[in-house]
SEDREN-348384 format. One record per residue (C-alpha): y, z negated, x negated. Coordinates in nm, 2 decimals. Layout:
N
<v=Y | w=Z | u=X>
...
END
This chain:
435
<v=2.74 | w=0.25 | u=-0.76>
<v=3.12 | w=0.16 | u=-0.86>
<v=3.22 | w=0.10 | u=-0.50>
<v=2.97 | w=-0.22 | u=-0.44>
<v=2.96 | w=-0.50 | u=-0.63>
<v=2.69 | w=-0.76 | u=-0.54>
<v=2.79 | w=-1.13 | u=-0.61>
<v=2.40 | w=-1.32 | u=-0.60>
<v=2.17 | w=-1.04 | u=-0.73>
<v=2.17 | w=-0.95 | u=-1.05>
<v=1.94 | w=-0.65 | u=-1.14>
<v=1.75 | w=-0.70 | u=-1.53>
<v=1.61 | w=-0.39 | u=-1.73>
<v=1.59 | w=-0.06 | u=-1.61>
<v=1.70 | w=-0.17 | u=-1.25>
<v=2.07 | w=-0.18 | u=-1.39>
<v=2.03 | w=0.20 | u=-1.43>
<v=1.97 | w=0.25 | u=-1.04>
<v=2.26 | w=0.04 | u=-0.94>
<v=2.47 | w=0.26 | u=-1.20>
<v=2.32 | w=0.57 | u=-1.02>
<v=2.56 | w=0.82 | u=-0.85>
<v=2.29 | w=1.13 | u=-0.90>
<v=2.24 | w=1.28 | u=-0.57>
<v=1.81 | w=1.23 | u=-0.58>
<v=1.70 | w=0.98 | u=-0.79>
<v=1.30 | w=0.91 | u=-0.81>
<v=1.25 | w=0.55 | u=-0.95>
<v=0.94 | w=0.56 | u=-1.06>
<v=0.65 | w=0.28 | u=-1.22>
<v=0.36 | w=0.05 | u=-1.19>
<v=0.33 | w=-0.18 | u=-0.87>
<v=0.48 | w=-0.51 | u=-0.93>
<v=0.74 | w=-0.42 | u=-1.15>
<v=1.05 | w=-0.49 | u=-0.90>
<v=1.17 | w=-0.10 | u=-0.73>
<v=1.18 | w=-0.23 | u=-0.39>
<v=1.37 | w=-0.58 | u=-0.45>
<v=1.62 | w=-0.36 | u=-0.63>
<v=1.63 | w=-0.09 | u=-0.35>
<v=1.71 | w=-0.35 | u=-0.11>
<v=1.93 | w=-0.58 | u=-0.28>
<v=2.14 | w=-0.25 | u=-0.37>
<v=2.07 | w=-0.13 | u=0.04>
<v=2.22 | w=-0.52 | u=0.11>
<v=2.52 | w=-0.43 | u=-0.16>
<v=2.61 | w=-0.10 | u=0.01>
<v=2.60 | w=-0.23 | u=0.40>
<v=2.83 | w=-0.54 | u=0.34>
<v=3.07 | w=-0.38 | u=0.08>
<v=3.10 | w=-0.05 | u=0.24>
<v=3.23 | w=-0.08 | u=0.59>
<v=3.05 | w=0.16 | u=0.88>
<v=2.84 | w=0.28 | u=0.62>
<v=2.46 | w=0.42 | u=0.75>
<v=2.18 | w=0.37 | u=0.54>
<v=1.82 | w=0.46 | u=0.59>
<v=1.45 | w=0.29 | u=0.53>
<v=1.19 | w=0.52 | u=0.53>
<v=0.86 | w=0.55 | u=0.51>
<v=0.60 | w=0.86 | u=0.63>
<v=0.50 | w=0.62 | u=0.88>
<v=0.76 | w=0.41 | u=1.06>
<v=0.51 | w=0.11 | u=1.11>
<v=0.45 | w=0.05 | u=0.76>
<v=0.80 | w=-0.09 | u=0.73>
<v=0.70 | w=-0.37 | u=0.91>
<v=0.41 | w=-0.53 | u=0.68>
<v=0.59 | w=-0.42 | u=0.36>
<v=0.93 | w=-0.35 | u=0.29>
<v=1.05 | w=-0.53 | u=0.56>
<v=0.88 | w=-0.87 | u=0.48>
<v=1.11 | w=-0.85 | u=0.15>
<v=1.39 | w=-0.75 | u=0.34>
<v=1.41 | w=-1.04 | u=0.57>
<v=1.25 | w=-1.29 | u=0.39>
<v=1.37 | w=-1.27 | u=0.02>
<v=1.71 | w=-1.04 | u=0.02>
<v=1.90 | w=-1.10 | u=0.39>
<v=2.00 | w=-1.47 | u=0.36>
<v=1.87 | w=-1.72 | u=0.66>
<v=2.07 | w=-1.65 | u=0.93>
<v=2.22 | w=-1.34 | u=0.83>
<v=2.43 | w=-1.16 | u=1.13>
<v=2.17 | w=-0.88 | u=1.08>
<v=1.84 | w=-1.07 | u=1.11>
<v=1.96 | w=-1.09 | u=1.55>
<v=1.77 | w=-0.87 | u=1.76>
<v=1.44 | w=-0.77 | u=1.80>
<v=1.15 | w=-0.91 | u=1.66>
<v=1.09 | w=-0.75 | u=1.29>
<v=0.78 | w=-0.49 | u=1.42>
<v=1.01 | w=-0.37 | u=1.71>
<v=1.34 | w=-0.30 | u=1.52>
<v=1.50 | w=0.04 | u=1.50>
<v=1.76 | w=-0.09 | u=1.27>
<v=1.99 | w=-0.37 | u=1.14>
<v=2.41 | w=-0.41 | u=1.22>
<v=2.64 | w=-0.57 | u=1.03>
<v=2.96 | w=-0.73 | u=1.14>
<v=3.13 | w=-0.48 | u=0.95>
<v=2.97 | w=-0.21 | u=1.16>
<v=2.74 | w=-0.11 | u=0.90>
<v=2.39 | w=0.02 | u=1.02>
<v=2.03 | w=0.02 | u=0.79>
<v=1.83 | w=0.21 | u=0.99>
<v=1.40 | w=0.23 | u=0.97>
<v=1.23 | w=0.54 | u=1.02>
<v=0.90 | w=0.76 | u=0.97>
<v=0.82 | w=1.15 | u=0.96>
<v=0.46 | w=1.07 | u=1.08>
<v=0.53 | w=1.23 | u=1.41>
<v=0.78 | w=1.43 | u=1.58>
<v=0.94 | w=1.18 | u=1.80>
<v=0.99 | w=0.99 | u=1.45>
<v=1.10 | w=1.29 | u=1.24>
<v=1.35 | w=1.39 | u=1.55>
<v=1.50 | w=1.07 | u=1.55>
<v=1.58 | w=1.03 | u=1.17>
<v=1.68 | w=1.40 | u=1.14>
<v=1.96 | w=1.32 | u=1.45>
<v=2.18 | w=1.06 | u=1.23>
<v=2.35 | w=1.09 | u=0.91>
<v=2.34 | w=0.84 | u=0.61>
<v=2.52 | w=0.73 | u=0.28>
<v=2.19 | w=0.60 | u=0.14>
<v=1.84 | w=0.70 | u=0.23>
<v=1.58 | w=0.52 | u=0.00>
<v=1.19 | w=0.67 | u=0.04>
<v=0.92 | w=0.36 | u=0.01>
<v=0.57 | w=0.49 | u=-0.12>
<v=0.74 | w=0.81 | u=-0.15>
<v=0.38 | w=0.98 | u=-0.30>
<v=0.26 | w=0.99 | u=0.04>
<v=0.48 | w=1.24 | u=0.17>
<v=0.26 | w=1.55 | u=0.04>
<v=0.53 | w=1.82 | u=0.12>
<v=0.94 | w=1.82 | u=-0.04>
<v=0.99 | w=1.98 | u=0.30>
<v=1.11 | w=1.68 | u=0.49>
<v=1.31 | w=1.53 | u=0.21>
<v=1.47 | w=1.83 | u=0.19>
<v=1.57 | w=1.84 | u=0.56>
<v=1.66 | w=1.48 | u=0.47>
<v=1.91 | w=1.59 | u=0.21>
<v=2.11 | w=1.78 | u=0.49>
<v=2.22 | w=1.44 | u=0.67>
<v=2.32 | w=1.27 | u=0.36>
<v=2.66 | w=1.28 | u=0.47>
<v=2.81 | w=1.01 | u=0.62>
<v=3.15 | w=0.99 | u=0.42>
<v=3.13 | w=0.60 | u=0.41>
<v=3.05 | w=0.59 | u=0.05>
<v=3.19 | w=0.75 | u=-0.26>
<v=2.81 | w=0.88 | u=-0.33>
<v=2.56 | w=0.99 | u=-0.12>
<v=2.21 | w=0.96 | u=-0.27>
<v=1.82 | w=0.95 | u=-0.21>
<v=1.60 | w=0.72 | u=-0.37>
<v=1.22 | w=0.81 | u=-0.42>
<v=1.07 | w=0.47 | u=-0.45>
<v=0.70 | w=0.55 | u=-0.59>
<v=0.40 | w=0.46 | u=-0.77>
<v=0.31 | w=0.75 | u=-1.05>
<v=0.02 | w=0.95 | u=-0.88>
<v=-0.16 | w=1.32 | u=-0.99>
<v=0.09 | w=1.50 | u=-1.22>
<v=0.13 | w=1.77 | u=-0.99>
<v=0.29 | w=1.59 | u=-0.72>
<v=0.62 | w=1.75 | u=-0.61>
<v=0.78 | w=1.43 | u=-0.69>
<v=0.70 | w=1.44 | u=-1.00>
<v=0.78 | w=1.83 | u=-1.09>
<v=1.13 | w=1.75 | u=-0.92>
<v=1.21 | w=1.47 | u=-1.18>
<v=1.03 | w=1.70 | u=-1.51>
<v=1.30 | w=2.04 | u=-1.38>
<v=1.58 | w=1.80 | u=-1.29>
<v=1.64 | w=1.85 | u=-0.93>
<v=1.60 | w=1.48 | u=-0.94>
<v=1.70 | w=1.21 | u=-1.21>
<v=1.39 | w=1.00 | u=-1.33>
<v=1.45 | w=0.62 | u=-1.37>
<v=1.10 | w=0.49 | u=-1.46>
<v=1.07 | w=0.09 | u=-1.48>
<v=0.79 | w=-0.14 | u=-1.63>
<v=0.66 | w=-0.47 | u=-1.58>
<v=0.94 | w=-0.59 | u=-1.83>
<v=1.18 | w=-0.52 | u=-1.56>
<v=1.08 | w=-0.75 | u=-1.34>
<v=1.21 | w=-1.12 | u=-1.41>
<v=0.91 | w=-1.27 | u=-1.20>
<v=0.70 | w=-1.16 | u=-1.56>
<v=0.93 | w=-1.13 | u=-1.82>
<v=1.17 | w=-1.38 | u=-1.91>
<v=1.43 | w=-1.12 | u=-2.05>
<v=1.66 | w=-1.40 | u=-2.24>
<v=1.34 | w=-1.55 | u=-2.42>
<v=1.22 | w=-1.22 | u=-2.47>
<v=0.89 | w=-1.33 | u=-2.38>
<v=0.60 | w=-1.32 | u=-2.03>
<v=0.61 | w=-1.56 | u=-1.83>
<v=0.33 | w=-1.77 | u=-1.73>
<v=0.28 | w=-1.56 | u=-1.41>
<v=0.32 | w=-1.22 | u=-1.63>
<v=0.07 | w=-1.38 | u=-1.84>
<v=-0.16 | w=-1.40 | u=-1.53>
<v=-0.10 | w=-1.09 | u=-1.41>
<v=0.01 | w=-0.83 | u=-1.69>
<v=-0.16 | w=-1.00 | u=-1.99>
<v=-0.48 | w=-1.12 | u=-1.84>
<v=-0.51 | w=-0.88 | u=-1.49>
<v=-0.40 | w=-0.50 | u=-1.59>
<v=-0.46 | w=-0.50 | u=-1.93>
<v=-0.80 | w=-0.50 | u=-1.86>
<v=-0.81 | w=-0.20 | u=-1.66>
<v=-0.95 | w=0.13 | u=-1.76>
<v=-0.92 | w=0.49 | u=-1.75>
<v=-0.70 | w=0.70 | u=-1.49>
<v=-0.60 | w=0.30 | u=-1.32>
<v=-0.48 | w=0.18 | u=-1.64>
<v=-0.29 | w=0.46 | u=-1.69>
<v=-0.11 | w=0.47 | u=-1.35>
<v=-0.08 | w=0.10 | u=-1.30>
<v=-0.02 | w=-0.11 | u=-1.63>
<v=0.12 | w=0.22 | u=-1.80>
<v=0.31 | w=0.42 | u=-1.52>
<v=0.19 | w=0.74 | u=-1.61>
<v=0.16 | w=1.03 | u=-1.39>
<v=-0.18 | w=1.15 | u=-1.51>
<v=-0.48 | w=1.35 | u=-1.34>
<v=-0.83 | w=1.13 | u=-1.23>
<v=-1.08 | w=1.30 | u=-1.38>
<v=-1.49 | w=1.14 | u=-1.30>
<v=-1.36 | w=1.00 | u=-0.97>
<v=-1.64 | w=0.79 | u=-0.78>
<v=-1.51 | w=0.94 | u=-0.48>
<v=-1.41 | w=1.32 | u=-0.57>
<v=-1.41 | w=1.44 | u=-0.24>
<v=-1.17 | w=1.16 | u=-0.16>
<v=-0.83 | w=1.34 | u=-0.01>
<v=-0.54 | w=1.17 | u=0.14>
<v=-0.50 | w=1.44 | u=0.42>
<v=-0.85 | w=1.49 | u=0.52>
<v=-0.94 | w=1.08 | u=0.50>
<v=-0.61 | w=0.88 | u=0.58>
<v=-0.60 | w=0.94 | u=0.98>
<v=-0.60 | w=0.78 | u=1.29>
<v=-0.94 | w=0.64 | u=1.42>
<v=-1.08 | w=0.98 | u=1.59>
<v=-1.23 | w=0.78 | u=1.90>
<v=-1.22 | w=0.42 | u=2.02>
<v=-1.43 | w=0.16 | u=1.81>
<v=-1.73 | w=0.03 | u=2.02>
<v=-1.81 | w=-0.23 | u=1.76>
<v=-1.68 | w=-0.37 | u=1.42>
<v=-1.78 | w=-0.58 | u=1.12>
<v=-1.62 | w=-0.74 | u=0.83>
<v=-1.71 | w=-0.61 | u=0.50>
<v=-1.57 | w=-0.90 | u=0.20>
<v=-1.60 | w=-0.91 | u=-0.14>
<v=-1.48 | w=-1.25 | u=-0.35>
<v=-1.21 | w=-1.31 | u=-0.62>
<v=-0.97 | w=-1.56 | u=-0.73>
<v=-0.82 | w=-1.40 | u=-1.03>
<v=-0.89 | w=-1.05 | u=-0.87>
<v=-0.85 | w=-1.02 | u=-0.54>
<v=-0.99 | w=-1.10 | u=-0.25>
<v=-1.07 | w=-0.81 | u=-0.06>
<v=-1.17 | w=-0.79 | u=0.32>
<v=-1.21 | w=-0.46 | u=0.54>
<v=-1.22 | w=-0.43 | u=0.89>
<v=-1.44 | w=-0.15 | u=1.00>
<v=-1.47 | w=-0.02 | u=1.32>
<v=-1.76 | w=0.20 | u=1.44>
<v=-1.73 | w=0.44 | u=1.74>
<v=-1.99 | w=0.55 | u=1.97>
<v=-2.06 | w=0.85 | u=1.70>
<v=-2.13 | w=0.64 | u=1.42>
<v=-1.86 | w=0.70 | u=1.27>
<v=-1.64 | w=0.43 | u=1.04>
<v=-1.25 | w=0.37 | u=1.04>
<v=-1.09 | w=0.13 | u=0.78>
<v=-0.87 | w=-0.02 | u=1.03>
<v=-0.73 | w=-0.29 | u=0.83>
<v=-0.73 | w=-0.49 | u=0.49>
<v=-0.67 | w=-0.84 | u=0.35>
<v=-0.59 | w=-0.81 | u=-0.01>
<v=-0.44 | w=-1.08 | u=-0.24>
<v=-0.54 | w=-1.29 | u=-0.51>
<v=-0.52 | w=-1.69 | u=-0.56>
<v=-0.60 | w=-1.71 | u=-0.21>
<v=-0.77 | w=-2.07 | u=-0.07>
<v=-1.09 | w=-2.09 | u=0.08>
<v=-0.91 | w=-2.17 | u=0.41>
<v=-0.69 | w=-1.83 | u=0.37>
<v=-1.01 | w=-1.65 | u=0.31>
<v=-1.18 | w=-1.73 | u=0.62>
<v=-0.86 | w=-1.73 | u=0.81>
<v=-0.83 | w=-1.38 | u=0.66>
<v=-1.15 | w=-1.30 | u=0.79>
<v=-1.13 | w=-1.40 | u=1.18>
<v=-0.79 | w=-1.24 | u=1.17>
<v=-0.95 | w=-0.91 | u=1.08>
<v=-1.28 | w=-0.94 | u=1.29>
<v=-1.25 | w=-1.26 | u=1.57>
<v=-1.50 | w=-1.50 | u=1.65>
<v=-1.76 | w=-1.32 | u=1.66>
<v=-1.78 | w=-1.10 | u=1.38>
<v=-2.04 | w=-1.02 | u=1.18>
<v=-1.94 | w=-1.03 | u=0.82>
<v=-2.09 | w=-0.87 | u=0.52>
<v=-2.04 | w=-1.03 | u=0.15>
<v=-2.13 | w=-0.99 | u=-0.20>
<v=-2.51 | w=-1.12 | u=-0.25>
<v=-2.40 | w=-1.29 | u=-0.56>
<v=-2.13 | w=-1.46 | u=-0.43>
<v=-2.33 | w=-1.74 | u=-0.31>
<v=-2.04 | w=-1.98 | u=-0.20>
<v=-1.87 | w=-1.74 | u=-0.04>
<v=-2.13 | w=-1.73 | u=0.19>
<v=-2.21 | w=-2.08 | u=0.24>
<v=-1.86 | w=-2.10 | u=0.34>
<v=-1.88 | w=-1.81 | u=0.55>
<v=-2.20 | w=-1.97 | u=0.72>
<v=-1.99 | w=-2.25 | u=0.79>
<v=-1.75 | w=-2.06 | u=0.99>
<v=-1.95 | w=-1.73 | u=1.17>
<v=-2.27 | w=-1.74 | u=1.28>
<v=-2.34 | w=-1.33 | u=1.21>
<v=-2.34 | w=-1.42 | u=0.84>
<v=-2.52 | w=-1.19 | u=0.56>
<v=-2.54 | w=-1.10 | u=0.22>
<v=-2.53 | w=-0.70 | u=0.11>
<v=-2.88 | w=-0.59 | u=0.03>
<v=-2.95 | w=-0.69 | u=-0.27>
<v=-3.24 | w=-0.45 | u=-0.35>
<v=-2.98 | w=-0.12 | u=-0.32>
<v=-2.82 | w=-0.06 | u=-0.64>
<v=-2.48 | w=-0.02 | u=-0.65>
<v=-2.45 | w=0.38 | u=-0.77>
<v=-2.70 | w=0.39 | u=-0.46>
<v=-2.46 | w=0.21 | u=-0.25>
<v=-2.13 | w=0.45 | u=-0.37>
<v=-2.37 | w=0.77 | u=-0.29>
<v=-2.40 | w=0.58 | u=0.07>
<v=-1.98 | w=0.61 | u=0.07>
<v=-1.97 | w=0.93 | u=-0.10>
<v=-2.20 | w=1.09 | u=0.20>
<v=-1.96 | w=0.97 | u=0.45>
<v=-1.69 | w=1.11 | u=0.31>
<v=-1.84 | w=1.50 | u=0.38>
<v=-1.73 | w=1.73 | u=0.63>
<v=-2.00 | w=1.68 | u=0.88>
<v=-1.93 | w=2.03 | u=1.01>
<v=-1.63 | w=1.97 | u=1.27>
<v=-1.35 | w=1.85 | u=1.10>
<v=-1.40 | w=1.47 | u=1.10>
<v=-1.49 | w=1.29 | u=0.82>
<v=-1.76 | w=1.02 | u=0.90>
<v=-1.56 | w=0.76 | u=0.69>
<v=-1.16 | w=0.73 | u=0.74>
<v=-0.88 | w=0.51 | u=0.65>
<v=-0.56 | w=0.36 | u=0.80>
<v=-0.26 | w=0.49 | u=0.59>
<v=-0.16 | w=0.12 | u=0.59>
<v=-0.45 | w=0.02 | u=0.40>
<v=-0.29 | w=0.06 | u=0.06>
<v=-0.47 | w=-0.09 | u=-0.12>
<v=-0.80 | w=0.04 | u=-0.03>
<v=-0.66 | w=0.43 | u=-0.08>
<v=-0.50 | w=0.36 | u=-0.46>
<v=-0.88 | w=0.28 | u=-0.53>
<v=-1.02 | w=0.52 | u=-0.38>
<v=-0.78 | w=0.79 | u=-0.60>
<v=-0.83 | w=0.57 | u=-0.94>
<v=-1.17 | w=0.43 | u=-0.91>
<v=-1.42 | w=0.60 | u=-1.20>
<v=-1.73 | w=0.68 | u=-1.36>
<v=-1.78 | w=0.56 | u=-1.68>
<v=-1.78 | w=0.75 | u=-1.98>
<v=-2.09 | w=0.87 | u=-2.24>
<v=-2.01 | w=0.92 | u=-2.58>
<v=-1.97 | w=1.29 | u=-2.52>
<v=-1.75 | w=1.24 | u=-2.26>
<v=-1.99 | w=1.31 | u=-1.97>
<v=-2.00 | w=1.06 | u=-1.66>
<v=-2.21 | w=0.80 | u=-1.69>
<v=-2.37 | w=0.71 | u=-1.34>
<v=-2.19 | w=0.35 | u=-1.35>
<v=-1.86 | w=0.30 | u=-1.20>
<v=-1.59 | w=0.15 | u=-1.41>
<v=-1.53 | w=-0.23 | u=-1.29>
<v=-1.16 | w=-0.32 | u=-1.17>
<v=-0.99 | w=-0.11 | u=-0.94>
<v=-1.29 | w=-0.15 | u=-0.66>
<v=-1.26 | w=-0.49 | u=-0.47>
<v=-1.19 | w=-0.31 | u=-0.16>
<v=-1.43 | w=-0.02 | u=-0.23>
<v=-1.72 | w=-0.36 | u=-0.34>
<v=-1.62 | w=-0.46 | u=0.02>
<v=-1.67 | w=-0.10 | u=0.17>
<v=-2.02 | w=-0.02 | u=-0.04>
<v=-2.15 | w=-0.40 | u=0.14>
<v=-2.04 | w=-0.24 | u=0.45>
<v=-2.15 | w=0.13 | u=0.46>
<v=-2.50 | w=-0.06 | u=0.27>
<v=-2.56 | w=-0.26 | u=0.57>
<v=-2.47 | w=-0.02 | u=0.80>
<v=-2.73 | w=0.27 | u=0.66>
<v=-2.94 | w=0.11 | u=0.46>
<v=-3.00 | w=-0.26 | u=0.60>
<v=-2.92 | w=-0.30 | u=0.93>
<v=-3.06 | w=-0.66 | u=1.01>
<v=-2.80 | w=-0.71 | u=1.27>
<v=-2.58 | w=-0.52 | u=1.54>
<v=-2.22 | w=-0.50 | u=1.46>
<v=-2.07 | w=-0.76 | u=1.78>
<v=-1.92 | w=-0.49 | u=2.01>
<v=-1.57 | w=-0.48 | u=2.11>
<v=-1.47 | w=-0.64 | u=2.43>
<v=-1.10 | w=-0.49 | u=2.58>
<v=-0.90 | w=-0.82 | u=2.48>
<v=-1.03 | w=-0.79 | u=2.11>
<v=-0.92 | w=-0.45 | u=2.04>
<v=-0.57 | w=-0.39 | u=1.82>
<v=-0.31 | w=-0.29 | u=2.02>
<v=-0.05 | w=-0.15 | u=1.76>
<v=-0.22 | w=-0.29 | u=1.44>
<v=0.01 | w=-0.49 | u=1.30>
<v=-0.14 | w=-0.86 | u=1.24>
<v=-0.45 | w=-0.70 | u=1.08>
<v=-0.24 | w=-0.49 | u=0.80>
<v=-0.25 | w=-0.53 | u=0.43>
<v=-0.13 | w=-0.88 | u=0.28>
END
């Protein structure tokens, strides 16, 4: 990217090699955490105010998600306070962001038609693709690659922000026949864990790289401290698919609960499930973050559930619940005599076909965090390679919080999950998303 020079930002490692880019697809590839979408939007911020009436475009499958992720960045860590751009609407209702300079960053989604119809009717200098493995299909990033043609650049390009998933992903066979150029990045790029002039982690790399992902195993240590594009084989959840499970509640909730499982170090994890009038359970929303305060953990809590919720925790996490208790007065522990293989056979049966269609467990596609565990989390291995029938500890603090959940909800049942009056209900979602 001759054209656009930025003064502040200065992109370390492998991130120099998408700000040197000028391929016309590029899929920048690796771990969470290691820096892609700082980089994509310091280089977005580069383009707009060096590159007069240029058009570039944030995407995601669904336009919402922009909101609780990218845009959070965007506004709070690259645009500088008070930045021209940052007037308008309120960050959950923008279409886009102007620049004096008549450049335009517009945010979009291919989740529905009205979404697709409106993205499809512009054309763009830069489009960059956030979580770009959930788009299943190369169909609309191929329509995409039609109105890359805006003339206000000396490049026109594509980005394909993603986390490595199943090697068979489209993305992934673009980059291997070179339809696409591959730029992978690893933790080492990001200066937040590796001091690049020392040559050494940081404290905070130490943390998180050194003493968090290096401890995970099988499929998620290979996608998430490695970055490789590699096949779960013994999933927990095998009948697990992001098409079939990551929906839209089918029907209106009638009641909910809080499912929570405890961590410092790991994180804290806390589902909100909703139960409509068939029983059935949607993953509505997620709090997920580590180093969180026992003040941040309840206020994560009634932010997911209200008042009145009834919350469902670890049984060994005895101060959890005290503090809990202190809070809520529909307060219990997960049973304690179901084991937890019989508690993942209790999440595994929801995930079947019932015979029309709809799953009796899904998920909000905004609940990240909860899906990459659901695709990564596994049964430990024999000797001979068989599955043991033990799950492999680390990439399941939502799925703890889920098994507490669906536990309570088929095997305990002590108490009624509060029902839902009409002012409790979420409207568009958005305060109850991922952390």
């Amino acid at each position: 990217m001759t054209e656009c020079v930025e003064e502040y930002y200065v992109p370390t490692g492998n991130h120099r090699k998408l700000w040197a880019s000028d391929s016309r697809v590029v899929v920048y590839e690796g771990p969470a955490g290691t820096g892609k979408t700082r980089a994509d939007l310091e280089k977005a911020l580069a383009v707009a105010e060096n590159c007069p009436g240029s058009r570039q475009l944030f995407l995601r499958r669904i336009k919402k998600s922009l909101s609780s992720t990218v845009l959070d960045e965007w506004e709070e860590a690259v645009l500088p306070a008070g930045h021209p751009a940052l007037l308008g609407p309120t960050r959950r209702l923008r279409d886009q962001y102007v620049f004096p300079n008549g450049s335009e960053i517009r945010l979009g989604g291919i989740d529905t038609k009205e979404d697709a119809d409106k993205v499809m009717s512009s054309q763009y200098d830069r489009i960059y693709v956030f979580e770009a493995t959930d788009i299943r299909d190369s169909a609309p990033v191929v329509q995409l690659m039609t109105r890359a043609r805006n003339f206000k650049t000396s490049k026109h390009q594509i980005t394909l922000e993603c986390n490595p998933g199943v090697p068979t992903h489209w993305i992934n066979k673009w980059a291997m026949s070179g339809k696409a150029e591959r730029i992978k990045t690893t933790h080492k790029d990001n200066p937040k864990w590796w001091n690049e002039a020392e040559g050494d982690w940081t404290q905070a790399g130490r943390e998180y790289v050194l003493g968090t992902l290096e401890m995970l195993e099988g499929t998620a240590r290979e996608r998430y401290l490695l970055g490789h594009w590699v096949q779960a084989e013994g999933l927990v959840y095998d009948t697990f698919t992001h098409g079939r499970h990551v929906r839209s509640a089918a029907n209106e909730p009638s009641s909910v609960l809080v499912a929570v499982d405890d961590g410092y170090t790991d994180p804290f994890a806390a589902l909100r499930l909703e139960i409509d009038g068939d029983g059935r359970v949607h993953i509505a929303a997620e709090a997920y973050k580590s180093r969180m305060l026992w003040p941040e953990k309840i206020e994560a809590v009634r932010e997911l559930g209200g008042e009145k919720a009834v919350v469902v925790y670890d049984n060994a996490a005895s101060q959890l619940g005290a503090q809990l208790r202190q809070e809520f007065s529909n307060v219990l522990p997960c049973d304690k005599r179901i084991k937890k293989v019989d508690g993942c056979h209790l999440v595994r049966d929801r995930l079947r076909d019932p015979g029309d269609g709809i799953p009796r467990l899904t998920v909000d596609g905004e609940c990240k965090n909860t899906i990459r565990e659901f695709e990564s989390y596994e049964w430990k291995k024999r000797a001979d390679g068989s599955d043991k029938d033990e799950p492999i500890d680390g990439m399941d603090h939502a799925l703890d919080a889920l098994r507490y959940g669906i536990v309570y909800l088929d095997a305990s049942r002590p108490l009624k999950p509060h029902a839902i009056m009409p002012d409790e209900k979420i409207h568009d979602g958005h305060m109850w998303k991922s952390w």
